[in-house]
PDB file of the backbone (N, CA, C, O) and the ligand in Angstrom, with CONECT records:
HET     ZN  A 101       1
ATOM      1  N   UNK A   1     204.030 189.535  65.804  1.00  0.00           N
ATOM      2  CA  UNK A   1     204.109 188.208  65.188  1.00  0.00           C
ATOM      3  C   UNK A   1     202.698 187.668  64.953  1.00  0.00           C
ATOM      4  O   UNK A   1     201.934 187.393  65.879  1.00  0.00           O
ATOM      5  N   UNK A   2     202.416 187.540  63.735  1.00  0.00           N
ATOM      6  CA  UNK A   2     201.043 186.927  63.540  1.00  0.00           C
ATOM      7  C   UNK A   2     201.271 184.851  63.365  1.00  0.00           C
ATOM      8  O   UNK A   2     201.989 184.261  62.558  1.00  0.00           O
ATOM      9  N   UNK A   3     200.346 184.241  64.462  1.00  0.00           N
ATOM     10  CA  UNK A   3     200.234 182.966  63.742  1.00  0.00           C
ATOM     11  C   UNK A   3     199.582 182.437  62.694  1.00  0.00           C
ATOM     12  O   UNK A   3     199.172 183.422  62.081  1.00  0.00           O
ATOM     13  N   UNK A   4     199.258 181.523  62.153  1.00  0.00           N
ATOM     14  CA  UNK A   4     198.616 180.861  61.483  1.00  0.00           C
ATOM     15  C   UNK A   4     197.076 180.942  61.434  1.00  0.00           C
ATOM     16  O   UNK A   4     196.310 180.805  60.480  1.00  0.00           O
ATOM     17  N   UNK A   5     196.775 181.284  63.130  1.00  0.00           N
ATOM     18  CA  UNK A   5     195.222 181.543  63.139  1.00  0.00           C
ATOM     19  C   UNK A   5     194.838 182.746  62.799  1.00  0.00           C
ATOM     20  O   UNK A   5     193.745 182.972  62.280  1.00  0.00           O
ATOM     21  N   UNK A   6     195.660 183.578  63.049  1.00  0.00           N
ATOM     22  CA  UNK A   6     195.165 185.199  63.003  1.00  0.00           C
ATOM     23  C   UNK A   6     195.320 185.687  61.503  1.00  0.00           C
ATOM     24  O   UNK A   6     194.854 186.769  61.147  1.00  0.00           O
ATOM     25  N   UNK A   7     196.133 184.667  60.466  1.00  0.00           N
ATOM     26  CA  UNK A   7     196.283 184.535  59.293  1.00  0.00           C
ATOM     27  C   UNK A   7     194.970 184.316  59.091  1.00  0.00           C
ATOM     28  O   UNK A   7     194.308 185.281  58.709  1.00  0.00           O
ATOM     29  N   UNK A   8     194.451 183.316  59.249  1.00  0.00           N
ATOM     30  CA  UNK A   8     193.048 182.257  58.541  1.00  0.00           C
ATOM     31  C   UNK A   8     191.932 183.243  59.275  1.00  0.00           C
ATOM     32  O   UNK A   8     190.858 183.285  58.675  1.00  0.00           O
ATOM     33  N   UNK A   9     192.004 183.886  60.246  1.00  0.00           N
ATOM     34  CA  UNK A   9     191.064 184.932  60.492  1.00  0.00           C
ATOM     35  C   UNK A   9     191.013 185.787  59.800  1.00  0.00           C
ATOM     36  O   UNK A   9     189.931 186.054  59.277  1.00  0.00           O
ATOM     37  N   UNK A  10     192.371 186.693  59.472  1.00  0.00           N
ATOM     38  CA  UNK A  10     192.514 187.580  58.419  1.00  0.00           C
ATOM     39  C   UNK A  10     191.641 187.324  57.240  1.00  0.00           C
ATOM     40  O   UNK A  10     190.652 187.958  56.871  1.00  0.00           O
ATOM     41  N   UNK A  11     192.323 186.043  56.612  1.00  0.00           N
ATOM     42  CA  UNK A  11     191.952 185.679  55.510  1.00  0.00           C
ATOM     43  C   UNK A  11     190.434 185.733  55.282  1.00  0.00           C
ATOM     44  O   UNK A  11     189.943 186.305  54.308  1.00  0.00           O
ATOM     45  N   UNK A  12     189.565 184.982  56.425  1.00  0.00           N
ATOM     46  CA  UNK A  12     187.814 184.692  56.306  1.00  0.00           C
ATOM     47  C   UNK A  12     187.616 186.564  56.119  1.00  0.00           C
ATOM     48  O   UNK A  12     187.288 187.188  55.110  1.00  0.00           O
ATOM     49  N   UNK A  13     187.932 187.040  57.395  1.00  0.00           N
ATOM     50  CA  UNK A  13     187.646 188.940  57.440  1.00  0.00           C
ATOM     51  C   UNK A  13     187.489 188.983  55.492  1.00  0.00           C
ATOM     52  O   UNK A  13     186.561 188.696  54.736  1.00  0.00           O
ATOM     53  N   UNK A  14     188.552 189.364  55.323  1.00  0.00           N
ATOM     54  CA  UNK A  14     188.925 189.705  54.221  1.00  0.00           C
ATOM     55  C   UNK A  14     188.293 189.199  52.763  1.00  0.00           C
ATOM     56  O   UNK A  14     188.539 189.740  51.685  1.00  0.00           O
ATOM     57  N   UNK A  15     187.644 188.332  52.912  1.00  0.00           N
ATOM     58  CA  UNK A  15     187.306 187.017  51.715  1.00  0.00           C
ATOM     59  C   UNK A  15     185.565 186.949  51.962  1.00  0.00           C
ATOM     60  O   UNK A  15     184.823 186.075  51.513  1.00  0.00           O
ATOM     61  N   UNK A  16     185.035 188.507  53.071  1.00  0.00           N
ATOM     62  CA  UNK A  16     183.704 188.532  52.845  1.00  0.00           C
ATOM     63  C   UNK A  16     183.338 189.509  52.187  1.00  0.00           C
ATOM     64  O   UNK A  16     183.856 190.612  52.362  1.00  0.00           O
ATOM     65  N   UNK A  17     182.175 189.254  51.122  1.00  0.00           N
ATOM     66  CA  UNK A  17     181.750 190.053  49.770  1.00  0.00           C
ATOM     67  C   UNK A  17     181.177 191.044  50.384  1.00  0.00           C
ATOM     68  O   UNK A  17     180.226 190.736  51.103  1.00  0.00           O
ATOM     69  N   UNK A  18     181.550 192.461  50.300  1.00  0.00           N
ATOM     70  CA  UNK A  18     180.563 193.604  50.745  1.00  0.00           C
ATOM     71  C   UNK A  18     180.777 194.336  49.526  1.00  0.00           C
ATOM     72  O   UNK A  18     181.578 194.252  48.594  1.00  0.00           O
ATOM     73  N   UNK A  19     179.438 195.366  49.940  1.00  0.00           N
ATOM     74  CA  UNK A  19     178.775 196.420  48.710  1.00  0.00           C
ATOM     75  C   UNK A  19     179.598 197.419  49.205  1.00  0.00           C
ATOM     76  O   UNK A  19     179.620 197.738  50.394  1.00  0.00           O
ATOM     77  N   UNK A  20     180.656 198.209  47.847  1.00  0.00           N
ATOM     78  CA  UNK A  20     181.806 199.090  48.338  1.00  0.00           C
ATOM     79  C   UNK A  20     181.085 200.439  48.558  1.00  0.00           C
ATOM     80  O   UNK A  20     181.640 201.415  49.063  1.00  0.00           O
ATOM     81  N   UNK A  21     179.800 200.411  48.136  1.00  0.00           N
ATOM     82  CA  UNK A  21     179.233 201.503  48.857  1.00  0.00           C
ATOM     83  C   UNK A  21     178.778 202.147  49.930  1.00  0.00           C
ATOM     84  O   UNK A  21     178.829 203.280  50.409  1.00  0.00           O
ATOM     85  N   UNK A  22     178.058 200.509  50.308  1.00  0.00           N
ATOM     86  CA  UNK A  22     177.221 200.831  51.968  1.00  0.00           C
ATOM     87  C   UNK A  22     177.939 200.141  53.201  1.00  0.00           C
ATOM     88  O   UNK A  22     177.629 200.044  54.388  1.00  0.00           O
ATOM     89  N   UNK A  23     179.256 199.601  52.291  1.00  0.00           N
ATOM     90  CA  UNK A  23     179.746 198.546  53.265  1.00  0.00           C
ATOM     91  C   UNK A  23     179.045 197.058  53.855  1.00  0.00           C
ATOM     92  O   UNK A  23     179.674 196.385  54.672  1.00  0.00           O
ATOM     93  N   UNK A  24     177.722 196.635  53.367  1.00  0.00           N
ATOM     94  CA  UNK A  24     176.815 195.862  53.866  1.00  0.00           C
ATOM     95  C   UNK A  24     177.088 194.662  53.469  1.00  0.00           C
ATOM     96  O   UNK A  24     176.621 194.269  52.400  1.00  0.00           O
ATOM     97  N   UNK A  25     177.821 193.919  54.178  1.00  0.00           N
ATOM     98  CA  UNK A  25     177.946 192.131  53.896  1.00  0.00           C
ATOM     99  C   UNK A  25     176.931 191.939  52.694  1.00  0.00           C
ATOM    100  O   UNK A  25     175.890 192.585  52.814  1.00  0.00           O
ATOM    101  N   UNK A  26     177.080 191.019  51.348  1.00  0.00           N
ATOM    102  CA  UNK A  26     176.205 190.561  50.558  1.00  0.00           C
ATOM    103  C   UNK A  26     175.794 189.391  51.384  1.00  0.00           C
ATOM    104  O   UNK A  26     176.722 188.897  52.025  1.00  0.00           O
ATOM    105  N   UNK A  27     174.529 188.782  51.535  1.00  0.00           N
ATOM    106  CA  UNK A  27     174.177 187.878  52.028  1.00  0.00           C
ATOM    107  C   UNK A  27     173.278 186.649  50.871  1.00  0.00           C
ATOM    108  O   UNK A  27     172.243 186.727  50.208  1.00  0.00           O
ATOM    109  N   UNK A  28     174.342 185.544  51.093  1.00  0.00           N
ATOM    110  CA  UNK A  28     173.531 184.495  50.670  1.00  0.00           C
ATOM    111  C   UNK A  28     171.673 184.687  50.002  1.00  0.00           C
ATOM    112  O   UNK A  28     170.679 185.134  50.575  1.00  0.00           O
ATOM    113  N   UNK A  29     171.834 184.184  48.743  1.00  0.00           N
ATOM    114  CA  UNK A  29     170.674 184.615  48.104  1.00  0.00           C
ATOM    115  C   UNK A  29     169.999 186.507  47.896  1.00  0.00           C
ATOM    116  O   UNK A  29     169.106 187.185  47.388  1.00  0.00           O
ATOM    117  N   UNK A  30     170.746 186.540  48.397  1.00  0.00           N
ATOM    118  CA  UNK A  30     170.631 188.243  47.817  1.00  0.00           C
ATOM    119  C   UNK A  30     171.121 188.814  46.472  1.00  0.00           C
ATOM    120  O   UNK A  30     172.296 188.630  46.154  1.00  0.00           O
ATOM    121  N   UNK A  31     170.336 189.458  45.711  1.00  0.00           N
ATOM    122  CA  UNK A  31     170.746 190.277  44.662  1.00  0.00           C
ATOM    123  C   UNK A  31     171.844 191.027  44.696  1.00  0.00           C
ATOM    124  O   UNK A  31     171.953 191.636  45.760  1.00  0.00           O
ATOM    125  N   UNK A  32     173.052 191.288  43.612  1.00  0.00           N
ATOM    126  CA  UNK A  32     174.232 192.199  43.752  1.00  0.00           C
ATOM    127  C   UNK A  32     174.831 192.175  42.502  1.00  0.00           C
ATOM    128  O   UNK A  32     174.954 191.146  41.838  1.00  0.00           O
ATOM    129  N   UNK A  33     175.242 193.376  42.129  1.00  0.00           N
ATOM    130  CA  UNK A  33     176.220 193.733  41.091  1.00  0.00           C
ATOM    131  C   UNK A  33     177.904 193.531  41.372  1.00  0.00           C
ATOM    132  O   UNK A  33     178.382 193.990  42.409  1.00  0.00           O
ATOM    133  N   UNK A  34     178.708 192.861  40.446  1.00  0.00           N
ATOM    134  CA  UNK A  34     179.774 193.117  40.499  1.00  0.00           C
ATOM    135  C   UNK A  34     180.507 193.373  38.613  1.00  0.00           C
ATOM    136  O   UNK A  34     180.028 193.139  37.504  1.00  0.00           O
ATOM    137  N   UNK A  35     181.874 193.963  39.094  1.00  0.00           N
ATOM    138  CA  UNK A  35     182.288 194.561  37.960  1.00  0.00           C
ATOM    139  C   UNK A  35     183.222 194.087  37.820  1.00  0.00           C
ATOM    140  O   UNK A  35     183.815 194.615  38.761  1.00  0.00           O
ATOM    141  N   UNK A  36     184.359 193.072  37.106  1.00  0.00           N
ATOM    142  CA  UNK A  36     185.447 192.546  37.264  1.00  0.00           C
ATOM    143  C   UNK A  36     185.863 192.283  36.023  1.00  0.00           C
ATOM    144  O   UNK A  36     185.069 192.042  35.114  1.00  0.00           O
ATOM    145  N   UNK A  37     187.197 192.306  35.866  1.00  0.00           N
ATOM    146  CA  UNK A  37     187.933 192.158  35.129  1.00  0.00           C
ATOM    147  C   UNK A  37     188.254 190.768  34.927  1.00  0.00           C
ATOM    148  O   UNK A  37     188.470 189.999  35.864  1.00  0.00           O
ATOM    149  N   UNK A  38     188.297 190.337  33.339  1.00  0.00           N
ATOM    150  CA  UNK A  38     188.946 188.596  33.404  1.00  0.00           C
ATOM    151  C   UNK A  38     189.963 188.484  33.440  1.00  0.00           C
ATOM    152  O   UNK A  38     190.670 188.825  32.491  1.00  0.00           O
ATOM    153  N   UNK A  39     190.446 187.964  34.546  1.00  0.00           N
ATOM    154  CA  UNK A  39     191.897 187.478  35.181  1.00  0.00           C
ATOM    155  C   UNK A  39     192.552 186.785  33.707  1.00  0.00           C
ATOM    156  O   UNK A  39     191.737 186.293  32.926  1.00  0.00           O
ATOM    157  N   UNK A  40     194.237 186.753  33.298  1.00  0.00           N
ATOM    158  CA  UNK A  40     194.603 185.813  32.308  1.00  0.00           C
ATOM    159  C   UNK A  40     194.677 184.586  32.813  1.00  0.00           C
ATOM    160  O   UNK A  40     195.015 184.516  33.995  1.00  0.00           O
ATOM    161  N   UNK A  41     194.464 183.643  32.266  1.00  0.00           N
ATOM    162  CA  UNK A  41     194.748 181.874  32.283  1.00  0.00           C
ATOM    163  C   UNK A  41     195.172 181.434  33.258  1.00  0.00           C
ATOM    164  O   UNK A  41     194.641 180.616  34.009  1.00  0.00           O
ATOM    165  N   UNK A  42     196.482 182.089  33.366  1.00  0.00           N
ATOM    166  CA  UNK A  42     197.680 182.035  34.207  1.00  0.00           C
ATOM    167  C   UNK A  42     197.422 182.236  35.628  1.00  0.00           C
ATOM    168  O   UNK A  42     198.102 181.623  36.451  1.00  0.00           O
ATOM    169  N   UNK A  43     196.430 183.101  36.017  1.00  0.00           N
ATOM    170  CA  UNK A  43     196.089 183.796  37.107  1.00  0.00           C
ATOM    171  C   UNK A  43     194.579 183.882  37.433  1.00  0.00           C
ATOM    172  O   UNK A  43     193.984 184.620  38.218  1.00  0.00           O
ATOM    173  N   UNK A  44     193.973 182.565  36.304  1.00  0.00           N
ATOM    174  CA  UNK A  44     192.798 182.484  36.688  1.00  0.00           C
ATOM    175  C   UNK A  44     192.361 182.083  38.552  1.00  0.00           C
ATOM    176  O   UNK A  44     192.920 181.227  39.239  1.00  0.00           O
ATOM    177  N   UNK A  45     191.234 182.998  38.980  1.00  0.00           N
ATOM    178  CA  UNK A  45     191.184 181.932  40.366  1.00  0.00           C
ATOM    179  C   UNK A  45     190.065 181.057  40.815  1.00  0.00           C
ATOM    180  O   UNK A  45     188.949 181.072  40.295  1.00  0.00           O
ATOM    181  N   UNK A  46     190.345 180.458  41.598  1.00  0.00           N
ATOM    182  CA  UNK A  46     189.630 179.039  41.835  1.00  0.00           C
ATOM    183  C   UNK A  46     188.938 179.039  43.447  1.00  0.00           C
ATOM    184  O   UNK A  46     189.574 179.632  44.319  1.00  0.00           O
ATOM    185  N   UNK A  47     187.738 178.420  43.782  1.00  0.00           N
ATOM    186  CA  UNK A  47     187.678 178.607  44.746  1.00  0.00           C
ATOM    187  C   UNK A  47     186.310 179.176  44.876  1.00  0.00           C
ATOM    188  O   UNK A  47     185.674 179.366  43.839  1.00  0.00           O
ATOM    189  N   UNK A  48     185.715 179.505  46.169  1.00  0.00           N
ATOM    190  CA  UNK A  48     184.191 179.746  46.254  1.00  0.00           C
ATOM    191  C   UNK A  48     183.863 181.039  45.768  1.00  0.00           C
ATOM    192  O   UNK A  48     184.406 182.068  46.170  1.00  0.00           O
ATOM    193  N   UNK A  49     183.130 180.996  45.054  1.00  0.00           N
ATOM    194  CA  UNK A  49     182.303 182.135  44.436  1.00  0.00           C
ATOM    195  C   UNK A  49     182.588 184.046  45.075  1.00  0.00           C
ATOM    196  O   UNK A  49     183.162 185.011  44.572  1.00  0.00           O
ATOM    197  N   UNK A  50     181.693 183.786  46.627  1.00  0.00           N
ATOM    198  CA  UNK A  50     182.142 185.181  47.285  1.00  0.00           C
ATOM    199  C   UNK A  50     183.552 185.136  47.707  1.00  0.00           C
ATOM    200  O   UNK A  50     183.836 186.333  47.766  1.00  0.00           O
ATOM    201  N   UNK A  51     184.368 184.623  47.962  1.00  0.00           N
ATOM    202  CA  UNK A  51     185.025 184.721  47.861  1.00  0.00           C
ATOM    203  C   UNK A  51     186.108 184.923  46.804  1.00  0.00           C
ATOM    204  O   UNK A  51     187.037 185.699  47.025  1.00  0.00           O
ATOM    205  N   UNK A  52     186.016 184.279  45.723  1.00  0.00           N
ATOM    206  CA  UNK A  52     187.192 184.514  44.768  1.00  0.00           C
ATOM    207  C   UNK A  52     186.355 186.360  44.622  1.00  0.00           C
ATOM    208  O   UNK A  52     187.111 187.140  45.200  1.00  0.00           O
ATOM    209  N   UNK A  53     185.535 186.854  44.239  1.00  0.00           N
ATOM    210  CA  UNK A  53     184.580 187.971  44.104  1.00  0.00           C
ATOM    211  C   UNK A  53     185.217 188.728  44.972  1.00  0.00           C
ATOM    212  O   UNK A  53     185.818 189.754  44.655  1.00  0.00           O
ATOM    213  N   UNK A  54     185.118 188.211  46.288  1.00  0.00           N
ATOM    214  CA  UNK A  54     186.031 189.803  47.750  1.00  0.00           C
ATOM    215  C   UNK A  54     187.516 189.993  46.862  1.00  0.00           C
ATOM    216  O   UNK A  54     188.017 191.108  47.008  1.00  0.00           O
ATOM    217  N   UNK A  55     187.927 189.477  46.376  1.00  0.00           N
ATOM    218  CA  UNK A  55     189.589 189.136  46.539  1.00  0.00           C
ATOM    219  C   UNK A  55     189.696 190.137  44.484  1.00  0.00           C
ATOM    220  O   UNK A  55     190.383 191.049  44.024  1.00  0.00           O
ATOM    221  N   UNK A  56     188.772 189.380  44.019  1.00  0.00           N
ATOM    222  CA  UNK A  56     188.822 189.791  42.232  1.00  0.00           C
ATOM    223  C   UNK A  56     188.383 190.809  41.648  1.00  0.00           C
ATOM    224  O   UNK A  56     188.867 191.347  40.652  1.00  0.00           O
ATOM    225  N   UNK A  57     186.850 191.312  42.623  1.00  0.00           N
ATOM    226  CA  UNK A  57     186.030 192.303  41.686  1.00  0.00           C
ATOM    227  C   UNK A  57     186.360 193.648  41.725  1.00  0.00           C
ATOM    228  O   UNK A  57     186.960 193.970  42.751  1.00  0.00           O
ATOM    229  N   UNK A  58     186.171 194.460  40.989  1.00  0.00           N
ATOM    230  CA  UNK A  58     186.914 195.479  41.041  1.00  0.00           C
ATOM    231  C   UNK A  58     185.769 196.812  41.621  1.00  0.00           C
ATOM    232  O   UNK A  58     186.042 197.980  41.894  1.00  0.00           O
ATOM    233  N   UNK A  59     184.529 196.138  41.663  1.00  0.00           N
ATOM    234  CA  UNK A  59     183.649 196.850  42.051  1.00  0.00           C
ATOM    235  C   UNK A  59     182.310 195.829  42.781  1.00  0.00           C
ATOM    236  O   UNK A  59     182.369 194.715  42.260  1.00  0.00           O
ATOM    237  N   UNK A  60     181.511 195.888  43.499  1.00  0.00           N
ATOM    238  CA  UNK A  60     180.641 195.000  44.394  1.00  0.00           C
ATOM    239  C   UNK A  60     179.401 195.750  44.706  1.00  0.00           C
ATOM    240  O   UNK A  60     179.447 196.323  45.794  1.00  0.00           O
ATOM    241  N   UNK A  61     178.578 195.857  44.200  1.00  0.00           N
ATOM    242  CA  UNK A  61     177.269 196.708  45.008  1.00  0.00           C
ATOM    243  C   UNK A  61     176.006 195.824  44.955  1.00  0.00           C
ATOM    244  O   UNK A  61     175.660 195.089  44.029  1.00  0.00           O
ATOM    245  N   UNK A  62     175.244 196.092  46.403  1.00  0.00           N
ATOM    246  CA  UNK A  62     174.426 195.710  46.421  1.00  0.00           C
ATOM    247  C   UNK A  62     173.125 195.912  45.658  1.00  0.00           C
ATOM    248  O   UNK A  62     173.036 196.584  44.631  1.00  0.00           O
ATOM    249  N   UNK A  63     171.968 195.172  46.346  1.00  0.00           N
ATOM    250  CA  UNK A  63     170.401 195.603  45.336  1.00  0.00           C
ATOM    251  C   UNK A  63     170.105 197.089  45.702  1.00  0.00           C
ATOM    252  O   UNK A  63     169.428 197.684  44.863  1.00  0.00           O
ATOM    253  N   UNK A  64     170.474 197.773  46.763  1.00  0.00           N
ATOM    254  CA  UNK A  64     169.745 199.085  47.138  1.00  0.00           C
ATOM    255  C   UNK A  64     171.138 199.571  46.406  1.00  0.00           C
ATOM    256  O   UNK A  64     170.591 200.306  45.584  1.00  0.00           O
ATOM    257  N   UNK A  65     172.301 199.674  46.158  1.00  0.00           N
ATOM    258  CA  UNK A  65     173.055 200.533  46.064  1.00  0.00           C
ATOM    259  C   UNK A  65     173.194 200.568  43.998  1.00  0.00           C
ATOM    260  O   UNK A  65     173.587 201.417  43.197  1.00  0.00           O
ATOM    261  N   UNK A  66     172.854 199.720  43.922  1.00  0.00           N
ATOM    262  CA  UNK A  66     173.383 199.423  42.214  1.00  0.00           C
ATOM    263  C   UNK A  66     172.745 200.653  41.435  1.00  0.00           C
ATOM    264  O   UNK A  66     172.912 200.768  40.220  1.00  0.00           O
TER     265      UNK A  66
HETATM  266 ZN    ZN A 101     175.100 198.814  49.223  1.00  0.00          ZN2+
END
C-alpha cells in the first residue's frame, strides 16, 4: 500500500532531470541538451521547467555527454 507521501516522493524521484547517458542529475545553471517532441494542445504540459523535461523529453544529455 503506498500513501500519499511515498507518492509525492515518488513523484520528486522521478521529476529529476538526468543525462540518459551518464545518469548525472542536470544541475541548476548547467548546460544540457534535450530532444522532445511537441506535445498536442490538448496535452500540452504545465509546470516547472526540469520537471515538465524529466516527465516529456524524449532524450536529456548533459554538457560532457552531448
Ligand atoms: Zn551525461
Amino acid at each position: 500500500m503506498t500513501n500519499i507521501f511515498e507518492q509525492a516522493k515518488n513523484f520528486y524521484k522521478e521529476a529529476n532531470l538526468k543525462c540518459f547517458n551518464c545518469g548525472n542529475e542536470i544541475k541548476e545553471n548547467e548546460l544540457f541538451s534535450v530532444t522532445l517532441t511537441l506535445p498536442s494542445k490538448s496535452k500540452m504540459p504545465v509546470g516547472v521547467l526540469d520537471k515538465v523535461l524529466a516527465k516529456q523529453a524524449n532524450k536529456v544529455l548533459c554538457s560532457s555527454c552531448k
